[in-house]
ChimeraX commands (.cxc) that place a marker at each C-alpha (Angstrom):
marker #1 position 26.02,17.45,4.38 radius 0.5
marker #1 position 22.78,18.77,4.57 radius 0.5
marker #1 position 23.72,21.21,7.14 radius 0.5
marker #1 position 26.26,22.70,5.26 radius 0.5
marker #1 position 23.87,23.08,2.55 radius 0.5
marker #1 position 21.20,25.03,4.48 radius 0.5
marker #1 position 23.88,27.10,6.10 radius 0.5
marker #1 position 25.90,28.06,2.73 radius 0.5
marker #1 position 23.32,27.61,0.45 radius 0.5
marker #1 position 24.42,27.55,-3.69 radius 0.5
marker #1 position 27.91,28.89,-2.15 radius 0.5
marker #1 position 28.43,25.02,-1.06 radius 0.5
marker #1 position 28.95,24.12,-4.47 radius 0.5
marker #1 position 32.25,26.07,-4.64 radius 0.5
marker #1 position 33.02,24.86,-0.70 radius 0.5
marker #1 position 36.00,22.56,-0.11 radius 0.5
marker #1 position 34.65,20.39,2.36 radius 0.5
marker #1 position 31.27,20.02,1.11 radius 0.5
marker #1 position 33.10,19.22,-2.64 radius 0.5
marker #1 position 35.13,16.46,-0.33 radius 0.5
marker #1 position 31.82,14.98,1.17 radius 0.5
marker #1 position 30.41,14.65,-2.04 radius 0.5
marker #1 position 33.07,12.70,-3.25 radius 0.5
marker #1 position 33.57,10.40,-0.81 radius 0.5
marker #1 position 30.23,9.85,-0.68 radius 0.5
marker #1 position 30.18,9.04,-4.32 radius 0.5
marker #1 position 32.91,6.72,-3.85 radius 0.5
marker #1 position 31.67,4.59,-0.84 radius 0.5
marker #1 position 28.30,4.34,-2.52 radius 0.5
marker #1 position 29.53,2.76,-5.64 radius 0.5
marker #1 position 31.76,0.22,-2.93 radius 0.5
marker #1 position 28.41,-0.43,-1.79 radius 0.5
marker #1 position 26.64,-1.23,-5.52 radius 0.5
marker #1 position 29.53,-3.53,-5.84 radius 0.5
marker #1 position 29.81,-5.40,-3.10 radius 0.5
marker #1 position 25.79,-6.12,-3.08 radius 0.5
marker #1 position 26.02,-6.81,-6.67 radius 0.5
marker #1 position 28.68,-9.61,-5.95 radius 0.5
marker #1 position 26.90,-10.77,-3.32 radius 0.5
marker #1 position 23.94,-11.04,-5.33 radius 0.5
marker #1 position 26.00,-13.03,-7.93 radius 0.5
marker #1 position 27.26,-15.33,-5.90 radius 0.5
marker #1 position 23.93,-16.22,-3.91 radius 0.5
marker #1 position 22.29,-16.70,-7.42 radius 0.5
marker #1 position 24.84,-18.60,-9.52 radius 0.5
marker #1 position 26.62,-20.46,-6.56 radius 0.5
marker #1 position 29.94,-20.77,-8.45 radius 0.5
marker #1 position 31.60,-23.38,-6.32 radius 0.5
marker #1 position 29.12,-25.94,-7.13 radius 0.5
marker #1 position 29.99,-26.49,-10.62 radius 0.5
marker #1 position 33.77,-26.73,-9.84 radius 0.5
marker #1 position 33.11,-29.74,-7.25 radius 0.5
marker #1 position 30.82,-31.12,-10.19 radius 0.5
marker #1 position 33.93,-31.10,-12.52 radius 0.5
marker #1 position 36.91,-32.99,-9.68 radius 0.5
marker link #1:1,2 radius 0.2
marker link #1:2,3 radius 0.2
marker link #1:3,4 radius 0.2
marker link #1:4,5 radius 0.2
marker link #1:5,6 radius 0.2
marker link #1:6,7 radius 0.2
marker link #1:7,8 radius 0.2
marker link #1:8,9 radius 0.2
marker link #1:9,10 radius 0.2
marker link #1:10,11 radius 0.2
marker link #1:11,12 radius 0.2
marker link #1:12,13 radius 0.2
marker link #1:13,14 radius 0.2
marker link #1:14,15 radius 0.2
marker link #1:15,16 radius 0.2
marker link #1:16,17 radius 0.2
marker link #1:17,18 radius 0.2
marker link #1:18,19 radius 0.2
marker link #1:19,20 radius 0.2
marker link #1:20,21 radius 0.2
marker link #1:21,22 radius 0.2
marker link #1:22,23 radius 0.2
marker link #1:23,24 radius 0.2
marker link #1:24,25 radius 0.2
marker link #1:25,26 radius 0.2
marker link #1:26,27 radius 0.2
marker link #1:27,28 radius 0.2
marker link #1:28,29 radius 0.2
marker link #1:29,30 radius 0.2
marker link #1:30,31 radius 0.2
marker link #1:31,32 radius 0.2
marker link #1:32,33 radius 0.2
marker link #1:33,34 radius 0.2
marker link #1:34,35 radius 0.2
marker link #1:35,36 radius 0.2
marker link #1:36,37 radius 0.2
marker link #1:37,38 radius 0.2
marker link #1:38,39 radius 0.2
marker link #1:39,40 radius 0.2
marker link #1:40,41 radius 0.2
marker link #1:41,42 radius 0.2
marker link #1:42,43 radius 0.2
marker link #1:43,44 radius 0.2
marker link #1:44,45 radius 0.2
marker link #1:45,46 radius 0.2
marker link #1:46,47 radius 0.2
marker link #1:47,48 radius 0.2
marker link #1:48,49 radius 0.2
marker link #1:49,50 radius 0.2
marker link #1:50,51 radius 0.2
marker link #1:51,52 radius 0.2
marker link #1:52,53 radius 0.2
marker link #1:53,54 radius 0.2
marker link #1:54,55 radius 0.2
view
C-alpha cells in the first residue's frame, strides 16, 4: 500500500486498487479488535464457571 502511494501520490485516492486495499484493510482490522476483545472477555470474566456453579 505504501508503494502505491509513493508511486501515485494524491492520485491513489481516486485508484481502484489502492480504494480496495484500504477497505479490506479496514475490514480485517476491525475482525482483529473483535476477536481480541472477545478473547479478552472471556480470559477476564471466565463465563463457564458460573454456569457449573448453578448445575
Amino acid at each position: 500500500m505504501m508503494d502505491l502511494s509513493w508511486e501515485l501520490g494524491l492520485a491513489s485516492l481516486s485508484d481502484a486498487d489502492y480504494l480496495d486495499n484500504e477497505r479490506m484493510i479496514l475490514i480485517f482490522g476491525a475482525m482483529q479488535v473483535f476477536v481480541l476483545l472477545v478473547t479478552v472477555y472471556v480470559s477476564v470474566f471466565k463465563p463457564w464457571k458460573s454456569f457449573r456453579k448453578a448445575s
